[in-house]
N, C-alpha and C positions, 0 to 999 in steps of 0.2 A: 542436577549438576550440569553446568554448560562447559565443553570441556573444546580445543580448538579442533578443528578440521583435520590438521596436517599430523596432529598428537597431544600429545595430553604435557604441559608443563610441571614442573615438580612438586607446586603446591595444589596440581588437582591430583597428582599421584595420591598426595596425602589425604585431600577433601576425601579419596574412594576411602582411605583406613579409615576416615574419622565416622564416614557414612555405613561401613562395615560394623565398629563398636556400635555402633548406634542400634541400630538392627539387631544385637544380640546381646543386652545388657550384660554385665558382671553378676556372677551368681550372690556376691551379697548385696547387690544396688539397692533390695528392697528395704532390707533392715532389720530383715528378718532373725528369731533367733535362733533358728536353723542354719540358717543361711551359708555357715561354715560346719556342718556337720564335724565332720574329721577330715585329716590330712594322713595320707599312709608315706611310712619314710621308714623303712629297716623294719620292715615287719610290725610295726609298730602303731595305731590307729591312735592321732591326737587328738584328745578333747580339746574341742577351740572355742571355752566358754570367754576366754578373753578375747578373741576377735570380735565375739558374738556384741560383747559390751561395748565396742568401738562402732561398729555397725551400725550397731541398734538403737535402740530410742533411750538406753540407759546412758547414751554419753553426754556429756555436756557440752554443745552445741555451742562458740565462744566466736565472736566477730571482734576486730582490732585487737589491739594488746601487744607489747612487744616480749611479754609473759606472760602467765599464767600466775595471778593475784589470790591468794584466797586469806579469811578473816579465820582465828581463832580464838574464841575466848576462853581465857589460861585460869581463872580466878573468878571467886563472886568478888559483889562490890566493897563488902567487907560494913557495909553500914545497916544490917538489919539489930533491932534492937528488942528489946520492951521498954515500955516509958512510959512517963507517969498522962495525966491525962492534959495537964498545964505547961509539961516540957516545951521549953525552945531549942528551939534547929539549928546547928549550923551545917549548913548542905554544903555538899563538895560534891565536881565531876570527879570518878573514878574510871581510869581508863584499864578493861578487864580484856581488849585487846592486842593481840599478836596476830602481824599480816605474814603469812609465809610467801614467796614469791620461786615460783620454775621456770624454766626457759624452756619456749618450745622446741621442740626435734621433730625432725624430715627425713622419713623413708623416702626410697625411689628405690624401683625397678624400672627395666625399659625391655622391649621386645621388638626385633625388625624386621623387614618384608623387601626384599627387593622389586625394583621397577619390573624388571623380568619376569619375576612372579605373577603382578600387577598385567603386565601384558597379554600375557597367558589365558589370565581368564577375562581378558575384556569380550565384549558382546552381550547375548542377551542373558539374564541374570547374574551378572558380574556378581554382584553382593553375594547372593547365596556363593557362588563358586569361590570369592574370593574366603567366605567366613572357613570353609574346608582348609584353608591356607592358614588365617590368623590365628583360628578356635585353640587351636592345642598351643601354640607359640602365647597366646595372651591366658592360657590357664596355667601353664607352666608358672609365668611368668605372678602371675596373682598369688599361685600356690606358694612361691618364693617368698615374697612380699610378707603373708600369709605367717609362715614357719620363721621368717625373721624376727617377726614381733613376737609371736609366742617363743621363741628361744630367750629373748632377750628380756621378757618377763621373770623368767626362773633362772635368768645368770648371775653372777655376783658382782653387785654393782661397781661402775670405776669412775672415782673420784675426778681422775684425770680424761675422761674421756669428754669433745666439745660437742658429740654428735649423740650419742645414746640417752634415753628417755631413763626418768627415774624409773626403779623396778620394784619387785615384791620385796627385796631381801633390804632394798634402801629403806624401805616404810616399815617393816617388820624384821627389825633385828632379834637374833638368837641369845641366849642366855650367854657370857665367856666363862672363860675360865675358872679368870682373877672374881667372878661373884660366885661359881661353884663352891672355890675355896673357900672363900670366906661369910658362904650363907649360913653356917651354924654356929659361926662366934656373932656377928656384925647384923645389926637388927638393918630393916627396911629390904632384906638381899632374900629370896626363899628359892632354893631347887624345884621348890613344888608349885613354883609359881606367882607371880607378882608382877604388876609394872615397874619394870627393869630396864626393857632396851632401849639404849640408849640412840649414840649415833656409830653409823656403818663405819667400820673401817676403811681410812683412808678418807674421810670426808671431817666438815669442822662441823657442820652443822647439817641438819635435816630441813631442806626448803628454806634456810634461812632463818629458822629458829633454832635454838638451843636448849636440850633437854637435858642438858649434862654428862661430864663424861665419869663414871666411876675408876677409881683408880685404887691398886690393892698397895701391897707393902706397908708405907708408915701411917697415911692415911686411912686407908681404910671405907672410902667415902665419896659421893657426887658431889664434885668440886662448886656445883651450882643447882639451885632445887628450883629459881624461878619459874621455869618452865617444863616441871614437873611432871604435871599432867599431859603431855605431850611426849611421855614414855612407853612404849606398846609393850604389851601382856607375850609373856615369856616362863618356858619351865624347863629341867633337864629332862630329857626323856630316861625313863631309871632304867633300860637297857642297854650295854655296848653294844651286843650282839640287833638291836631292833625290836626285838622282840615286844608282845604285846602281853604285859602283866596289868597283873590288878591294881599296881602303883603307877601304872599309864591310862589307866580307864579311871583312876583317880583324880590322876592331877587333868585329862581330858575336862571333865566331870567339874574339877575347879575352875576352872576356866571358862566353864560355859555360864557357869553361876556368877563367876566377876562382869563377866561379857556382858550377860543378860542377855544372852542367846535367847530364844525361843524355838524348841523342838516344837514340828508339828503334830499337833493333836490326830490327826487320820491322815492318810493317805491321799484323800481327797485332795487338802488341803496344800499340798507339799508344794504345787505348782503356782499356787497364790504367795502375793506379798506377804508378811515379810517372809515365810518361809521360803520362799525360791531365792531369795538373795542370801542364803548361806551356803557354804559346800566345805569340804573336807576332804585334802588332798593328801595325799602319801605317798610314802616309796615300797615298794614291791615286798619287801622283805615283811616290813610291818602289815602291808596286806595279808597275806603268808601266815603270816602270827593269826592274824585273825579268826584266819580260815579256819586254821586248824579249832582252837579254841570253839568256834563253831561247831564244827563236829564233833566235839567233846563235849556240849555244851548240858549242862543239867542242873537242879535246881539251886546250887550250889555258887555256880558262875555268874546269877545275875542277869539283866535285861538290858543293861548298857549296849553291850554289843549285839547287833542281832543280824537279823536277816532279813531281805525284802529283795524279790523279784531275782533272785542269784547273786543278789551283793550285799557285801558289807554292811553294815549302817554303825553308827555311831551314837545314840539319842534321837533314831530317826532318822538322820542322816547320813545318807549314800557312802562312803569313800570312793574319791576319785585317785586311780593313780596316773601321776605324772613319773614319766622317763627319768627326766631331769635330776630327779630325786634320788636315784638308785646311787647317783655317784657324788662322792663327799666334795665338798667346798669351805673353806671358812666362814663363808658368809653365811651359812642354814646349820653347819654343824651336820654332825652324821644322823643318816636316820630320821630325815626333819618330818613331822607332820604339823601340815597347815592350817587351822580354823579361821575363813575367811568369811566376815560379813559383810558382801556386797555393794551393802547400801550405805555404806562411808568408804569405798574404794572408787573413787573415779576416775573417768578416762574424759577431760580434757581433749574435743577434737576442733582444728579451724573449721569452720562452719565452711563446706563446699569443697573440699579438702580432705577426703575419706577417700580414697581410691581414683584418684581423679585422674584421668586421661590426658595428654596430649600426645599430639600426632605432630612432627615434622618433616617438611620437605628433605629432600637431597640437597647436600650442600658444597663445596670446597671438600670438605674434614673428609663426608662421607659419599659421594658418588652413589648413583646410582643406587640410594635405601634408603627407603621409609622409616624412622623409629617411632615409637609409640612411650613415651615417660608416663608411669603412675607414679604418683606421689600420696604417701599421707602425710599429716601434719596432725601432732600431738602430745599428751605429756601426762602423766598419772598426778595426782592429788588424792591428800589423804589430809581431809582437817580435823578427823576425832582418830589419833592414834590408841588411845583406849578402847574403842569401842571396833576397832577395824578388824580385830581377831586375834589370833593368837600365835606363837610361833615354840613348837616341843622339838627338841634336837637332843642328838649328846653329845658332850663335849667331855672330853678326857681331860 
């Protein structure tokens, strides 16, 4: 960097931040699925498997677009037959598509350094001296970034909001009320499980598609079934209290069977596709429940629930608990546990636009400070809400 004689002007101030980043990459630059191990915030240690998928080579990598575009097919074509062996045709285009459309969203963080600072440590090894400056200002600042996206993953989603990315509870809604009531008079509605959710509260549609809204009192019924299949898998959890009975390792169990989950076979296996692209998230309490159970456990209880390495399993499957969960919403209902497959949840990222950096001179506004903006750009998509998991709550 060639900088003037007399001093450094405000855009080589910047060139040293930008040449500082540079020198000490961002811990997830690689892509790795480590990359965000955990975040500690209230005693509390987050699993950042959803960063990891932003990150990582699991996201969808997307150039132009003033959205995010995805194809569903709702329906076969409705023309399979038997026929004789002389029959004539008359063929038709059947159109078995529905295009869902999202709009992307833009985190930013920014973090700043003054000239002052910048002066300080100019001479020989500036960089190293200045990174002692930046390091903890720019991990802060990622760690932020970081816990905003996974908060807003497990929030409940807002209809009216222009800035916030769709979320878990928008693509996997909870069982309500109005179908608890009336799942034992009114056929296609089951507590124990069925595709039922519909669309989020507060929103008309899911991406643009409509799956219909059920509605109890005279009707009794989804005011529209066209896009039926684009209804996610839903059960009441059978405890108020959380609790983990045999009517919860049941309806789990159906769930997994509608799904077409696949538990893995060994241990070995767990960290290969598809079995790593499942997980099973919960709140504290139904942890709890588990435990105990566990330690009760004999030949009576069954092999649903088990044990592996000090945790939980489910059919082989770990339980993750998430915070988020312990405290009630309407959007997950109480008590929510989550059955997530992966491999139909995607994260939508702008290609070059995953934690990206800029650095600015000192201006007018801001004298004498260097700021540094990271931005990401992204948006979740979910084209088989059938197959993307499950959602058990209770609702009263």
């Amino acid at each position: 960097m060639t900088v003037q004689a007399a001093g450094w002007s405000p855009s080589d101030y910047a060139d040293v931040v930008m040449e500082v980043n540079a020198a000490f990459p961002l811990v997830g630059s690689g892509g790795e699925r480590g990359a965000f191990s955990y975040l500690m915030r209230k005693d509390a240690p987050r699993d950042m498997t959803i960063l990891n998928k932003i990150t990582g080579s699991d996201s969808i990598k997307v150039q132009g677009g003033d959205t995010c575009k995805f194809d569903v097919v709702y329906k076969e074509s409705g023309t399979a037959s038997f026929v004789l062996y002389d029959q004539t045709y008359s063929p038709s285009i059947v159109n078995v598509l529905k295009q869902g459309n999202v709009p992307w969203r833009l985190a930013n963080v920014n973090w700043t350094v003054s000239e002052h600072e910048l002066d300080v440590c100019r001479g020989p090894e500036l960089v190293h001296k200045m990174a002692g400056v930046t390091k903890p200002r720019r991990a802060a600042s990622q760690m932020d970034m970081a816990l905003l996206i996974l908060d807003d993953f497990w929030a409940a989603p807002d209809a009216d909001s222009a800035t916030r990315p769709l979320n878990l509870a928008h693509w996997m809604v909870p069982i309500t009320t109005a179908q608890v009531a009336d799942s034992v008079t009114y056929g296609g509605l089951d507590v124990a499980g069925a595709f039922q959710g519909g669309i989020p509260t507060g929103f008309t549609d899911v991406a643009g598609i409509g799956p219909g809204t059920y509605t109890a009192g005279s009707t009794h019924a989804w005011d529209n079934d066209t896009y039926a299949r684009y209804r996610n898998w839903n059960a009441q959890w059978p405890d108020s209290g959380g609790e983990y009975t045999d009517t919860a390792e049941e309806r789990i169990s159906k769930a997994w069977r509608h799904l077409q989950f696949v538990s893995p076979p060994t241990v070995l296996d767990y960290n290969t596709p598809p079995f790593n692209n499942i997980t099973i998230h919960s709140n504290e309490t139904t942890i709890q429940s588990m435990e105990r159970r566990l330690r009760q456990q004999n030949d009576q209880v069954g092999f649903t629930l088990a044990r592996f390495a000090g945790k939980a399993t489910v059919l082989s499957i770990p339980i993750t608990w998430e915070p988020a969960l312990d405290t009630y919403d309407a959007a997950r209902g109480y008590y929510p546990t989550y059955l997530i497959n992966w491999a139909h949840f995607h994260f939508a990222v702008r290609e070059g636009k995953v934690f990206k950096e800029q650095s600015f001179p000192s201006n007018a506004f801001q004298p004498n400070l260097v700021t540094t903006h990271v931005f990401t750009e992204y948006q979740t998509i979910v084209g088989d809400r059938q197959k993307v998991g499950a959602v058990l709550s209770y609702v009263a």
